[in-house]
Structures are given as C-alpha cells and as structure tokens.
N, C-alpha and C positions, 0 to 999 in steps of 0.2 A: 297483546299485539304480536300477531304471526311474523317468521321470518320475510314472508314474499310483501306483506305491508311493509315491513320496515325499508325494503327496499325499493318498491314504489314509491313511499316517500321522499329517499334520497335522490332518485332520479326527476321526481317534481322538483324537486327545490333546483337538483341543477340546471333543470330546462328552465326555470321560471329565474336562475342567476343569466344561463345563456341567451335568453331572453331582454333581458337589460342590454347584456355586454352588447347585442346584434341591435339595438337601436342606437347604439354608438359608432355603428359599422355599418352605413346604407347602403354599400357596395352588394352585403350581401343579400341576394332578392330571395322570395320567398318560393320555394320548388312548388310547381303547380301538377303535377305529371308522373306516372309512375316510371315512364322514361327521364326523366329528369332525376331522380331518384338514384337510379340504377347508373346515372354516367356521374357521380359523384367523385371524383378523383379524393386521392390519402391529401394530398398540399388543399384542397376546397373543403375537405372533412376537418381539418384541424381547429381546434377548440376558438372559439364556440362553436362551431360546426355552421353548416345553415339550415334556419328553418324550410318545412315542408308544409301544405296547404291542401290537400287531393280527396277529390270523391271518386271512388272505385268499388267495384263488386268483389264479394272476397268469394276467390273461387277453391280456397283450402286453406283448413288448419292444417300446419304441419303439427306443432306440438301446442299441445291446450294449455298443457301450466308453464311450458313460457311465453306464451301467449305470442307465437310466431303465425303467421297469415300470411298467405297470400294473394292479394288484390291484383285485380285488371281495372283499368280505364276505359272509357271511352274510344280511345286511341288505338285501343288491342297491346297495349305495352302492360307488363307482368315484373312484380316488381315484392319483394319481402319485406313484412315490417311487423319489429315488436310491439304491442298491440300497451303489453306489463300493465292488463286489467284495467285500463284507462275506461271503461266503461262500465257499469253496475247489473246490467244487462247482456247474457250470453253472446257472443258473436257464433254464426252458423253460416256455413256455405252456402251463397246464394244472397250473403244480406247487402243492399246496397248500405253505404256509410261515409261519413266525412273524418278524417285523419288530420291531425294537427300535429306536428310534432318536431322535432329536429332530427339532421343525419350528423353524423359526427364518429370522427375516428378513435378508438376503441385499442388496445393492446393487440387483441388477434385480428382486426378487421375495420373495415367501414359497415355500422347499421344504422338503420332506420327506427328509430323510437321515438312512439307514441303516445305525447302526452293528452290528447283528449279524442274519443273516439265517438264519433254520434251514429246512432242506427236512422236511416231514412225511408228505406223500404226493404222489400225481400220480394223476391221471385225464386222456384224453384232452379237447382242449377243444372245444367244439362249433363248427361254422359260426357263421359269419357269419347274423343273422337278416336277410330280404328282405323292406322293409318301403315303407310308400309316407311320405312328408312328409305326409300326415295324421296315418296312424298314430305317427311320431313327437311329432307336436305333440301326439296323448295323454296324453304324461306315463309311459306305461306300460312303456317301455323303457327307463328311466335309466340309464346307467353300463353298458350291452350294449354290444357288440359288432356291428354293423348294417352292411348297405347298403342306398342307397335310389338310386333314380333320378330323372330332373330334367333342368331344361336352365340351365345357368348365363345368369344376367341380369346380374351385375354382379362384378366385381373391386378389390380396393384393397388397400394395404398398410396397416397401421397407420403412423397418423402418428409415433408415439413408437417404437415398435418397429418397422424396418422389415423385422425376419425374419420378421412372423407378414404372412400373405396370408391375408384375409378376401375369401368367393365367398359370393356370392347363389345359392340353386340355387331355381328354384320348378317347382312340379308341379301343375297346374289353376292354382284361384287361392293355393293358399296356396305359400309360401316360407320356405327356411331359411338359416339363416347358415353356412358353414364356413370352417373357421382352418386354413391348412397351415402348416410352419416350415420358410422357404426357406433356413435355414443347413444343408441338407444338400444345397442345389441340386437338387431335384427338376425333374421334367420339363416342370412347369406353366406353360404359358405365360401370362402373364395377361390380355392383350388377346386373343391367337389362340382363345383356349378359349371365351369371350365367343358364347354363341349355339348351342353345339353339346350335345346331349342327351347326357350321362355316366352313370356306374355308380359312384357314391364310395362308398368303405369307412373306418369309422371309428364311434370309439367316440361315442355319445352322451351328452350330458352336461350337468349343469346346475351355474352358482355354481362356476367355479372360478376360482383364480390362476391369470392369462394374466402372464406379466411383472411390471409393475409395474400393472395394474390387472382387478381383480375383475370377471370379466364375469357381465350378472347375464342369468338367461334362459336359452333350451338351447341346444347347437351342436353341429355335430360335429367331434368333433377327426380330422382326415384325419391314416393311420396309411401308414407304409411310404412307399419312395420312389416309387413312382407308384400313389398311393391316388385319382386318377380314370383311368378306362376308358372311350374313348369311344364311345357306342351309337351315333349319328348325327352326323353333320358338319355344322355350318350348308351353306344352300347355296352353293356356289361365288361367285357373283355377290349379296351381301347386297342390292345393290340393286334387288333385285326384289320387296323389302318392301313391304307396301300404300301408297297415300298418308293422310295423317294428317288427310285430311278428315272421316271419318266418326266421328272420337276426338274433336270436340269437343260432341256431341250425349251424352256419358258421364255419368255419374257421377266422382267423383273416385277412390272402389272400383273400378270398372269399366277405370276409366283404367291404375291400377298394374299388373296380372298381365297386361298386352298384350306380346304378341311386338315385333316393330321392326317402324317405320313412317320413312316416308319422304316429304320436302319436297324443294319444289324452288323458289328464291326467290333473292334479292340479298343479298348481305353489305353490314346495315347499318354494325357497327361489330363490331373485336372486340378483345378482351383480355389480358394477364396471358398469353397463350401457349396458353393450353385453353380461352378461353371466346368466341362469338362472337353475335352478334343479328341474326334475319337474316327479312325479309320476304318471306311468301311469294307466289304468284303469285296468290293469292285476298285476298291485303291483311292475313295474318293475320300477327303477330307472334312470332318463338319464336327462343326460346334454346337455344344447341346447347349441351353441353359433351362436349370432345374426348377421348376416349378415347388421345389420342395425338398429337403436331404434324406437320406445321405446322399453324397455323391459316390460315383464310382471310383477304385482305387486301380491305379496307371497297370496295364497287361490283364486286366481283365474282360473276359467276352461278353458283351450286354445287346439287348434290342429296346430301342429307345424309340418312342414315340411323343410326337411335338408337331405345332402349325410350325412351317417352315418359309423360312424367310432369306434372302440374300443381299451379300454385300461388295457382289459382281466380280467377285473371286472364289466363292462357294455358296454351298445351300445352308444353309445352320437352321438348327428346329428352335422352337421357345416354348417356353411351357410343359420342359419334357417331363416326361414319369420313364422310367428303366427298371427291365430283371433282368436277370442273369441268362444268358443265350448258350445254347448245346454248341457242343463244338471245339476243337482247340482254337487262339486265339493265334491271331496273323504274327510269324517273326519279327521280331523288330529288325531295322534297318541299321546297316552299319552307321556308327558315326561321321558328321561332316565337322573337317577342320573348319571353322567359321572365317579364320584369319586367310587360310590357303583358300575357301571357294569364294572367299570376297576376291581377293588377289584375280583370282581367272576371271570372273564376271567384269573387270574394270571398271569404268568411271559410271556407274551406273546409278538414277536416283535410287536413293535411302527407299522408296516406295517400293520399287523395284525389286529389291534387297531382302526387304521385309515380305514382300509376298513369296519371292521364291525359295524361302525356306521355312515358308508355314506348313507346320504339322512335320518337321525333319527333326529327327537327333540330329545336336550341335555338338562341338565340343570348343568352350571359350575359356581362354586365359587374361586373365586381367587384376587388378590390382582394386581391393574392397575400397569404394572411397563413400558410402552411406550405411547404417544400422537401423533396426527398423528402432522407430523412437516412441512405440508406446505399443501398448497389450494384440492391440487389434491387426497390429501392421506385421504381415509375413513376407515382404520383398525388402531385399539390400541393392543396392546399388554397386556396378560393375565397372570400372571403366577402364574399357578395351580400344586399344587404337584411338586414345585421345575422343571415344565416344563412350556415352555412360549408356549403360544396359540394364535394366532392372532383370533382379533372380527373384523370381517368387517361390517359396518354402514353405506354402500352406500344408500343402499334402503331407512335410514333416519335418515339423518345427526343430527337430533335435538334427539338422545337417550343418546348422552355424554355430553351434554349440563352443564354447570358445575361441569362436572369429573374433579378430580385433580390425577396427580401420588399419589399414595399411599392407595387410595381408594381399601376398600374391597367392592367388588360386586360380584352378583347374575345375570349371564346369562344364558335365554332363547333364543334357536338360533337352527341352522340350522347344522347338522356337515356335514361338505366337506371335503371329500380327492381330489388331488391335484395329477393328476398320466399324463406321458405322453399319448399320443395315441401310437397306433402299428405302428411300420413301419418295413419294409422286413427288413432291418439290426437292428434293435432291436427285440430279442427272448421278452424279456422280461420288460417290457416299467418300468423306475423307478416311485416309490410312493415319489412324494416329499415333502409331507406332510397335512397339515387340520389345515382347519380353522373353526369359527364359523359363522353365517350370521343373523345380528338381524333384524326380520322383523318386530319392532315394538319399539317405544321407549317404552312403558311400559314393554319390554322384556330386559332392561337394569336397575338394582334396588342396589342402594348403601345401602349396609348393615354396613359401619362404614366409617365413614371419618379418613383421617389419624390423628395424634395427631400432637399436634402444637408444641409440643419436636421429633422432626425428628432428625434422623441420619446428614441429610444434612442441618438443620438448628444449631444441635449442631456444628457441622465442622464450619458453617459459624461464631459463637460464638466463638468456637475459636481462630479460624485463626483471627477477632475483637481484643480479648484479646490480640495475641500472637502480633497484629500489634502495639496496644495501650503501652505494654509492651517495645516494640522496641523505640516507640516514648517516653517513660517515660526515658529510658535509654539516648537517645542520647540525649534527652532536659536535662536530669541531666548532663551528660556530659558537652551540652553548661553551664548551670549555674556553675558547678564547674569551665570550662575553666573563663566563666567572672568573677565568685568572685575571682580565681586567679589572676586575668592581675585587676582586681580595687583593690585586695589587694594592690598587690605590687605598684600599682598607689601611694596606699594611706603609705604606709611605702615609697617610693620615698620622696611623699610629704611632710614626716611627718620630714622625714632627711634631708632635704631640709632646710625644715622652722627650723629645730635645729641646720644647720649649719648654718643659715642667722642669729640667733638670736644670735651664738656666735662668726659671725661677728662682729655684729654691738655691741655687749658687749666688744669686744678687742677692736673697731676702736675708742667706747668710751673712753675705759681707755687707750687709745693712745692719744686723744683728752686732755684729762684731764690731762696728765704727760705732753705734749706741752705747754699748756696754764701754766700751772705752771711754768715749767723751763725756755724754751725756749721763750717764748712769752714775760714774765716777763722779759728778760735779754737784748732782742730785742727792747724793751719798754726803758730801764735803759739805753742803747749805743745810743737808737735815739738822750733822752736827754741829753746824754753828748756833742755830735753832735751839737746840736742843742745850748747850754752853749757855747761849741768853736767855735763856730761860732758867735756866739754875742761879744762874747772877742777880736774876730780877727779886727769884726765893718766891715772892706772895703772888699767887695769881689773880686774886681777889681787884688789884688795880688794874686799870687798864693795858698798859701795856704786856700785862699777863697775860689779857684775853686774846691781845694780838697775835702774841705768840704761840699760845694754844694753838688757832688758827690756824695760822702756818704752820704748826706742826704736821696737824691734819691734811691739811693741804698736801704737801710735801709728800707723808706717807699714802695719799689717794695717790697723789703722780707718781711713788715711783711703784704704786703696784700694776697702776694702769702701762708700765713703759716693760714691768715684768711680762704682762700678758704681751704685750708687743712683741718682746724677745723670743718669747717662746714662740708666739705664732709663726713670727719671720724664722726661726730654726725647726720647726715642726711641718712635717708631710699631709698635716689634716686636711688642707684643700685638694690633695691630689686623691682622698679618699670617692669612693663611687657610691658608696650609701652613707645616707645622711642620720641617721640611727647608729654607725659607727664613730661618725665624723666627731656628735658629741660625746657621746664616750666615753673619746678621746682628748677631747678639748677640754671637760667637767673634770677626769681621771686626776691630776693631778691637786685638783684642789677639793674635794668630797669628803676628804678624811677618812674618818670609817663610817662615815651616814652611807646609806644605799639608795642608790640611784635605778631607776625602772625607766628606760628610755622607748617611744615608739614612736617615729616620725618618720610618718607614711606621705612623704614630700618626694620628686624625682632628683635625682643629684643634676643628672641633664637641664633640670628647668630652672637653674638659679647659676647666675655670674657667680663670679667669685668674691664680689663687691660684696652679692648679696649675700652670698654665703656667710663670710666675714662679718657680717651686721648680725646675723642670725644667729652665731656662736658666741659673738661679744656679747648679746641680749642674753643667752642663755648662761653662758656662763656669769655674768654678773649676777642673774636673778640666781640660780647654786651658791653662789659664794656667800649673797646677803643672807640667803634659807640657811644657811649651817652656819655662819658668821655670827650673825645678830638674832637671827633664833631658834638659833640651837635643836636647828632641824636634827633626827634621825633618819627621816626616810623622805627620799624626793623623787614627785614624778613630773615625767615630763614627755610630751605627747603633742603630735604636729600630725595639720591634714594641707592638701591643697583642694580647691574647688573654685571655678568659674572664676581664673585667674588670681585668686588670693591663697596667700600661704597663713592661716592659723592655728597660732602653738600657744601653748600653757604651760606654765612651771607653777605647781602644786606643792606644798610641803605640811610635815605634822606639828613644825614649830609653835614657839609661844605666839607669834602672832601678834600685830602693833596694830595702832591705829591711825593710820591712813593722814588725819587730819594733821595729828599731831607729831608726825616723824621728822627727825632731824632733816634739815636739808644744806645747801651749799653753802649756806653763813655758818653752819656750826662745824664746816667742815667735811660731809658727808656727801659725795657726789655721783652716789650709787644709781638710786633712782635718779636723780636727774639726768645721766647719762643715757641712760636707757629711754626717756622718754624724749631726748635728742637725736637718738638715731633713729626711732620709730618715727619723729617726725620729720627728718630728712627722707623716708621712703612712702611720705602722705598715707601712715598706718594710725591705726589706734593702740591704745597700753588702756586695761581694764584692769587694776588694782580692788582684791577682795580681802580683807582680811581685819579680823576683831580679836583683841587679846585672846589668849588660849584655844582659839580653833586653828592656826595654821594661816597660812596666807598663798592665793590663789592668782597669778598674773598672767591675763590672756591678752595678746598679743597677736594686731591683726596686719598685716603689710600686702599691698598690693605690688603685683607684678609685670612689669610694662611686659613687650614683646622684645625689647632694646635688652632685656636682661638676661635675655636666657643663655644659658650655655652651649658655645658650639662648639 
C-alpha cells in the first residue's frame, strides 16, 4: 500500500467520523453550490466542518497528484476542490461530475475535500476566453477561464506564505492582481519578468481562500507551469527610461499607470538593505526602493530606474535597478541643528516637522534610551526633547559599537519621513513618522557616559537591601525560634537533674533510716534464730524445722532489704542505656562469672517503676544462675516490639528441675518473687531448664502508654 492510499484512507475514515459527528448537528446544512463553497468562513469550517453536495463541470486540473480541480456550476460560480482520487476513473477538463465531500478547516487554510466523486457526462471544454483588464474588471467573467494581456509593473511574495507570487499586470491605466504557487517551481522569474508585456492564462475570480487568508476583490489565479507567455521583452538597456522630470507636474492618478522613469542624483542615505534617498540633479528628493541589492553606499553618484509613485510630498520610484553615473556627485549641505530649526519653526504639527526636513543633514542630541534587541534590528532609539527618534545604523553596524542605555550623544544623519504612497482610496496617504540614518560611524559621538549611580542600578540596590533585610528578619526569627526550643531544652534539663538529685537525696535518707532501724533489728531476730536453734541442738523435731525456716526466711529478707539499700544509694536509674543500667545493677553480685549483656530496649520507654521491676527480675535470675548453679558465664539479652519489652537470662549452670525446686515453705523465695512481679505487670516468666544443660528464663511484660518515661 502506497503513501497517497494510506492517506486517502485516513481522510475516509475522518469524513465518514465527521459524518456521524454532523448528524448530531442539523444546524449544519448540506453546501449545494460552488458559491456556497467559496463563502465558507474559518468559525463554519471548524471541525467537523460542513458537508458539500454539488454537480459542476471541472473546467481544470491544477495539480493531478493532488488531485486539486477546478469546477464551475450551473450558476457561473468557480470554486477549488480536492478531488484525493475519490474516483477510480480519471477526472479530464470538461467532465461533468457529482462531489460529495466536506469543507473543513485545516492548519494553513479552509479546503474542500472530496470524499466521493461520480463522472456524469463530458462535453469538450471551450478556449480560453481573450479578454482585455478592463473587460475583466466588469465583473462579467467570474470563475472563466481567460487570458488577458498587460505588462507586469510589480512582484512580491506573500509575506506569510511565501509560495503564493503576487504580479501586478496593468493594461492602459487600469491594473490587476495575479497569484502564481511557486511550490511547483514554475519558470517565473520575479524581478526579470518586471517590465516585459505577457499573455497570462488563468481562471478569474472573486472572494476566495488563498492559505490562511481571504482575499477579497478579483484575481487571477495563473494555472499550469508556465501560465505567463512573453509578448515583448522590456528593452535591453532599461535605462533608457524617461527622466522623471516631467512626472512632477501630475496628478497623483496620473502618476500610478506610468512606465519607468529615470533619476540621476547623489546617495543621500540608505537603508535596511532595499531602501535608499537620493537627491537629484535638479535638487528634487526621492526614494528609491530596490527591487534587489546591493544597495547604494551614502555620496555616491548613481542613475536609477523604477515605476514611480508618490506620497504627495515626492516622487519615489519602486522596483529600482541602479549603476553607477558619470559625474561628481552634488556637495552635501551644511548641517541643521534639529533642536535650533524646530525652535524657529514653532508650534508647528509633528507632520509638518517631518516633511520639512526630509532628505536634510540633521544634527541631534539626545540621550540612548532603546538597543536593538536581536540580530536583524539596526535602529536604537533617541530621546530628544522628551520625543523618541529612531537612529537607523544599517549602513554601519560598527557606529554603536559600545553604546550603553543612558548614553548622551551627538548624531549626524540623514532625516527620513516615513509617509504612505497614494492609492485611489487614500485622498491623503498618512505621515507615520522619521527617523535618522547614520552613514558613518564617526557620525555617531558620545558626549557623556551614563553615571554608575543609575536610576536602575539604585532600584537594583535596593530591592539587595530590601531582600537582605527580609533574610536578616527571618534568620532572626529562626535564631529566636532555636534559642527558645534549647532554652526550654536546657530549663527541661536543668529540672530534670533537680529532680534526680532530689531523688537520690530522699532515696539516701531512706537508705540511711533502713540501715538503722530496720536492718539493725533484722540483724538482732536472725540472732536470736539462730541462739534457738543451737538450744533446740536436733533439727530432726519439729520445732527444728521451724527454725530452719525462719532462718531462711530472715536471711531472704535481709538480702532482699540489701538490694533495697543499694538501689536507694545507687545512680542506676539515672543511667540513659539500659545495657549499662544492668551492668551495673548485676556488677556487684557476679563474682567472677561473666556476664554478656545486650538489651536493645529505649531507656525513654520505661517509668522508673518499670525500670526497677526489670533490674529486680534480672538481677535475682544472676544471683540464683551463680548462687545455686554454679553458673560461670551468664547471658542476658532484651528486645522491645509492638509495645512489649522481652528479655532472657540464660546461664551454663548445673541446671534444676523446674518441677521439683525449693519453694517458699522451704524457705527460698527466689523464684517466687520474680514471678510476683511479672505478674503485677500482666507478663509472663517461661522457665527452661533440666539438670546439667543450664537454665533459660524468658520473661515477657507488657507496656501501657501510662509508663513511659517523660
């Protein structure tokens, strides 16, 4: 499948989607008309566009493989449409046919495209009609098929589209427009053709879509690849054109349908590459514009030929061509103070002003206040007497050559007004203004540089200070937010350590009233215990066994009241890791067994209640490990997870059995203790151990939110 299938297909499918969308939309009716067609507005063409319905005569292919036509109606209306092989069967000039299709707006344009094309009949198609540019401008050949004769006066491309070539053809005085489309690279040359009498063929026409804008008026659209025929040639030598003296005694009508004329004068100043002002040998003033470059460079002597046109203050030629003329060239004129000859002229319009010092050396002073702001642009802006003046510096880019804004300077230049040409519907062509044109860098002279205290460099100081201010503010801010939050850190901390010291000052003088009362009297009962029991002699009777008892007893109370004392004299709860805390707690009582501690618990997340529960567990389960069996090495290891803290004390001891180990009747209140405190914190105590493997106690406690430490 070829490229032009593939996309004939995509254009079915979307006629045949736009097609749906438009019987959702009965507003929009079906175009029956090649007039209907052609008055298509961009806002009516928008998607889905509207469908078309027309039988018409195709009275030309423009282009075969894009299957572009052009059909007439019934009606005499002439109207373009892509056809994109909607038929299987060749289309030829002359076939009559039925068109189905949608107009719909496009990227560069509104067209007409053809989703199904039927052949009906055919008749041979007639000549071409030979008509004159009058007879066209009748009105009475619309949408025919024509040729007319003429002599081309002018050439351009479209500025926006640069494939359509727009020609001026005029015949007496009247003239017409024609459009070629140089995307097929026809033969046309656009300057060479300029001046030579032709034979153009092409359809005439009024109101259609050219591209992307609506030309309104008639034209003719030039068909086929070399749709002009040349009748006569300009003469070899253009410059044998009249001189343009007797074109100022005209009319401004009179003036436009003139063949080319010819000056002979000094290059005062010129421009932009195509435009130059040049005084002639009779003192007249006139502006060329160049049909082509180079342009002339300012005090050179040239004779220039161009159709001439005015804009009711001179003659100016267009379409010039220029050589070099014999002769020296006219002295230049002394310079005008711009500021002193406006002063004498007085309150005179700006219009005024501008005409009467077109085509004079100026000489202005004023203060740079524009730069040209990209590759293409050669005028700066001037501003003189509170008025801005454009300086144009095409002629030579190197006169602003380290110009800065602010710069006062002294220009020598060229004055230019700036005026339309005549045309039949303008009485009176607007002045749009004047510029300067420096033909020379040494006509460009800085008379002060700006000061390095600017307006805009103040601002920029400024707005520094005003940001520096903002950042002095919010960094003071942060420093006051952080000495607040480490003040109060440090007053935390400071009541912190004033309440730990007058813990440990009470827990002393609790310490010290124990050891005295209590300890002492503990002490005094062992011995009497221990006196009746030597009196009794046999333990074997009962009252032996009482005594044992209370031995026991006695010596569990007064170790339990030892670990008291020490606690209450000891800094272990002020400890911050809990991996030291026991240690510390264990240290004392280990012997020389070794101990390997790792409890990976936060000190932060445990009261001091709970702390305290934790140390008495652990240290009792150390003491029974090395006590009773005769541990060497004890480990001992803690986690916290999903609110629960558990630990294990592990040892290499002889190891008991569980079932059968002493308890509170024989005196031993080890374990029992321990499994009192774990179940005051709603934990569990998991006891592993069998003679000679050691013994293993894991130990589970849960943690309210009530406990944590703040």
């Amino acid at each position: 499948m070829n490229k032009r299938a593939i996309i004939a297909i995509a254009f079915a499918a979307f006629y045949v989607f736009a097609a749906y969308c438009n019987e959702a939309s009965p507003t929009r009716k079906t175009i029956r008309s090649a007039d209907g067609i052609r008055s298509v507005s961009m806002m009516d063409a928008a998607p889905p566009g509207i469908p078309f319905d027309i039988t018409a005569w195709v009275i030309y292919l423009e282009n075969v493989d894009h299957g572009s036509i052009y059909v007439k109606d019934d009606s005499g209306s002439t109207t373009l449409i892509n056809h994109l092989s909607a038929t299987n069967s060749p289309i030829r000039a002359g076939d009559f046919v039925r068109a189905t299709g949608r107009v719909f707006l496009k990227r560069n344009g509104i067209y007409a495209y053809c989703l199904e094309m039927t052949y009906l009949a055919h008749k041979e198609p007639k000549a071409p009609l030979h008509l004159t540019v009058e007879e066209l401008l009748s009105g009475r050949h619309d949408g025919q098929l024509v040729t007319v004769r003429g002599t081309i006066r002018d050439s351009f491309l479209d500025d926006i589209d640069n494939r359509s070539l727009y020609l001026s053809l005029k015949d007496g005085e009247k003239s017409i427009y024609m459009v070629a489309s140089t995307k097929d690279k026809t033969s046309i040359d656009p300057d060479g053709i300029i001046g030579d009498m032709v034979e153009a063929t092409g359809i005439w026409i009024s109101g259609r879509n050219i591209g992307t804008r609506q030309h309104i008026g008639r034209l003719l659209m030039l068909l086929g690849d070399n749709p002009l025929r040349t009748i006569k040639s300009r003469e070899a030598d253009i410059f044998n054109a009249p001189e343009i003296a007797e074109v100022k005694s005209l009319m401004p009508n009179e003036v436009v349908p003139l063949e080319r004329r010819r000056i002979t004068g000094t290059v005062l100043a010129s421009w932009q590459g195509d435009q130059a002002l040049v005084r002639t040998d009779d003192g007249s003033i006139v502006r060329i514009d160049l049909s082509s470059p180079p342009v002339p460079e300012a005090g050179r002597r040239i004779e220039a030929v161009g159709f001439p046109e005015t804009d009711l203050y001179a003659i100016n030629l267009n379409n010039v061509r220029w050589r070099p003329a014999q002769g020296n060239p006219i002295p230049p004129q002394p310079p005008l103070n711009l500021l002193k000859r406006r002063m004498q002229m007085g309150s005179n319009t700006p219009q005024r002003i501008q005409a009467a010092f077109h085509g004079r050396t100026v000489v202005v002073t004023g203060i740079v206040r524009g730069l040209p702001q990209s590759e293409g642009d050669r005028r700066l802006i001037l501003e003189c007497e509170g008025n801005l003046l454009p300086i144009d510096f095409s002629s030579c880019p190197d006169a602003i050559s380290g110009l800065a804004i602010g710069c006062t300077v002294e220009v020598r230049g060229v004055w230019v007004m700036v005026a339309d040409n005549w045309r039949p519907n303008s009485v009176f062509p607007k002045v749009k203004g004047a510029f300067v044109v420096v033909n020379a860098p040494d006509d460009l002279r800085v008379l002060a540089r700006p000061p390095w205290w600017t307006p805009g460099r103040l601002m920029a100081v400024i707005g520094a200070l005003l940001v520096m201010l903002v950042w002095i503010f919010a960094w003071n801010r942060i420093l006051n937010r952080r000495s607040e939050r480490r003040g109060r850190q440090l007053y935390n901390e400071r009541v912190a350590h004033v309440r730990t010291e007058a813990k440990v000052e009470e827990r002393t003088r609790l310490a010290v009233e124990l050891h005295d009362a209590i300890s002492q009297t503990l002490t005094g009962v062992a011995l009497q215990v221990d006196s009746a029991a030597m009196a009794n002699g046999d333990d074997s009777n009962p009252v032996g066994a009482f005594l044992k008892t209370s031995r026991n007893m006695l010596a569990s109370c007064r170790r339990e009241l030892k670990d008291c004392l020490w606690d209450l004299r000891s800094r272990t709860f002020e400890e911050k890791d809990m991996t030291e805390a026991i240690v510390r707690t264990i240290g004392p009582h280990k012997g020389a067994a070794a101990a390997s501690v790792r409890f990976n618990v936060p000190r932060e997340r445990l009261s001091e209640s709970m702390m305290h529960t934790i140390l008495s567990i652990v240290r009792e389960l150390v003491v029974n490990a090395i006590r009773h069996g005769k541990a060497t090495h004890v480990w001992i290891a803690g986690e916290h997870h999903n609110g629960r803290i558990t630990f294990s004390v592990r040892d290499n001891g002889c190891g008991f059995d569980a079932a059968l180990a002493p308890g509170p009747q024989d005196g031993h209140f080890g374990l029992q203790g321990v499994r009192e405190r774990v179940n005051e914190t709603g934990g569990t105590v998991d006891i592993a151990s069998s003679p000679g493997d050691g013994t293993k106690v894991t130990v589970s406690i849960k943690i309210e939110t009530s406990q944590i430490s703040q």
